[in-house]
N, C-alpha and C positions, 0 to 999 in steps of 0.2 A: 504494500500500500504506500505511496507516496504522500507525505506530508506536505500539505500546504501553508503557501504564507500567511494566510489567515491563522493558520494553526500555531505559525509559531510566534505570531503578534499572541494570541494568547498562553500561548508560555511564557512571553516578555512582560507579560502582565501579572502574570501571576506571579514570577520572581520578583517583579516590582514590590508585588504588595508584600510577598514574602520578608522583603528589607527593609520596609518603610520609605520606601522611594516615592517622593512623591508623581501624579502621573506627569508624563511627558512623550512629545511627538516622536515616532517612530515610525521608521520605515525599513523594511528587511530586501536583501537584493540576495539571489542565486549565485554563485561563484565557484571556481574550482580550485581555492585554496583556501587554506586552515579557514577557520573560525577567526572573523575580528568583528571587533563591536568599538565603538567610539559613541563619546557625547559631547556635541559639539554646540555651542549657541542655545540650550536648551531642544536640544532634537537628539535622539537615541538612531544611531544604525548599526544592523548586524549585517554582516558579510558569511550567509552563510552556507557551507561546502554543499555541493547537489550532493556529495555522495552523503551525505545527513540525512536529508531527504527520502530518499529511497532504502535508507536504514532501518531494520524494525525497531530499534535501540535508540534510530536518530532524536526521537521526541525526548527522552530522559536525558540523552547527553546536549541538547540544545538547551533544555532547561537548566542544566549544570553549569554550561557556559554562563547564561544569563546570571546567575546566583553567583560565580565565581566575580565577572563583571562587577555588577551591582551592591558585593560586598564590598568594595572596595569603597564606593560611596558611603556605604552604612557603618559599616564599623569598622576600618582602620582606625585606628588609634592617636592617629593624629591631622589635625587642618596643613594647610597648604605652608603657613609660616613653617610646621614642624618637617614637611617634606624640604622644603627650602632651608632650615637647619642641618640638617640630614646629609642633604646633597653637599652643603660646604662644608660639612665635617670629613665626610669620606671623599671629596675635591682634596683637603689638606694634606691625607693622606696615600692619596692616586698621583695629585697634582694633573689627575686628567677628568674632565669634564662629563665625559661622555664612561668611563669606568664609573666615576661616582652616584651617576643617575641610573646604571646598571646595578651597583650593588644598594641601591634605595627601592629599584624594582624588584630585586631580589627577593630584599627585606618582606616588601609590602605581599607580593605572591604568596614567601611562605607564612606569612600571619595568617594571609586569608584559609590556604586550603590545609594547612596544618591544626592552626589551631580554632580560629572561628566555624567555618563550616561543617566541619567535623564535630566541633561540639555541638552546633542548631539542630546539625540533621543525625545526629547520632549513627552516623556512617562516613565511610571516605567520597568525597567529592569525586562523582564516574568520570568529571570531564577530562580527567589528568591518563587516564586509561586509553583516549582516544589523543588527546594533546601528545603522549609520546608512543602513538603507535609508531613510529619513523625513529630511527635512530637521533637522538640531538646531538648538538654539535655546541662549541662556542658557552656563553653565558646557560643554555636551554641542558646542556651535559650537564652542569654544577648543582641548576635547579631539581632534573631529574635523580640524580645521584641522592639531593638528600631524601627525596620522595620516594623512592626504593628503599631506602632506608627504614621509611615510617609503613609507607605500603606495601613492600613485597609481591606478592603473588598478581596484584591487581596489574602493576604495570608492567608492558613485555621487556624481558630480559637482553637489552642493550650489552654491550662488551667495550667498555669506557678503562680510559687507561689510570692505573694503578693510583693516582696521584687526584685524578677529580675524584673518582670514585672514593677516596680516602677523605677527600676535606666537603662531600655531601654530606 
């Protein structure tokens, strides 16, 4: 059965309400890469994979994204000043720009799907199941590495070298 975009405007909705997000305009488009979602100007869009769609599973891990998403508005633990601290704490430390706003993204990922999510829904977050079906690479290796770590069995078994796999 193929899922439609109506269908998944109401899984955006429902994750909405599930975080306390207040409503806002959205528009979902069909694509043939990952999952992305952005809010921009007060408008919500998801980017999101055909192969989702035609998934039996697709509905549950689209709802996942959206919660993953949307946590990030609701309960990170800190406003924009504290992201903006953050970033020139770990700039001091990098002395590179773009490092620093990587390990701020880092940070914020694992709060969401380690420890918020997992506590609301008293399960592991599915969408990190389907996020590292592909091998990662780069920043997406370190992230994965420590999520193998906490979920094992759920995420496929990657062959990461000795040294990420060690500091996830």
């Amino acid at each position: 059965m193929l899922l439609r975009l109506e269908e998944v405007r109401e899984l955006f909705d429902r994750a909405r309400a599930e975080m306390y997000v207040e409503p806002t305009a959205f528009s979902a488009e069909v694509w043939n890469g990952p999952f992305q979602f952005e809010i921009k100007e007060g408008r919500a869009l998801a980017r999101v994979p055909a192969r989702l769609l035609r998934d039996p599973e697709g509905g549950p891990l689209i709802l996942w994204y959206f919660r993953h998403n949307l946590a990030h508005l609701h309960y990170c633990p800190y406003n924009l000043k504290t992201v903006q601290t953050l970033a020139r704490a770990a700039y001091e430390e990098a002395r590179s720009w773009a490092h620093a706003h990587n390990a701020v993204r880092l940070f914020a990922d694992l709060q969401v799907d380690l420890f918020y999510l997992p506590l609301k829904y008293k399960r592991a977050p599915l969408h990190i199941a389907d996020e590292f079906a592909s091998k990662p690479s780069g920043l997406e290796a370190l992230r994965y590495a420590a999520y193998k770590h906490i979920y094992g069995e759920l995420l496929h078994n990657h062959k990461l070298d000795s040294d990420t796999a060690f500091y996830g």
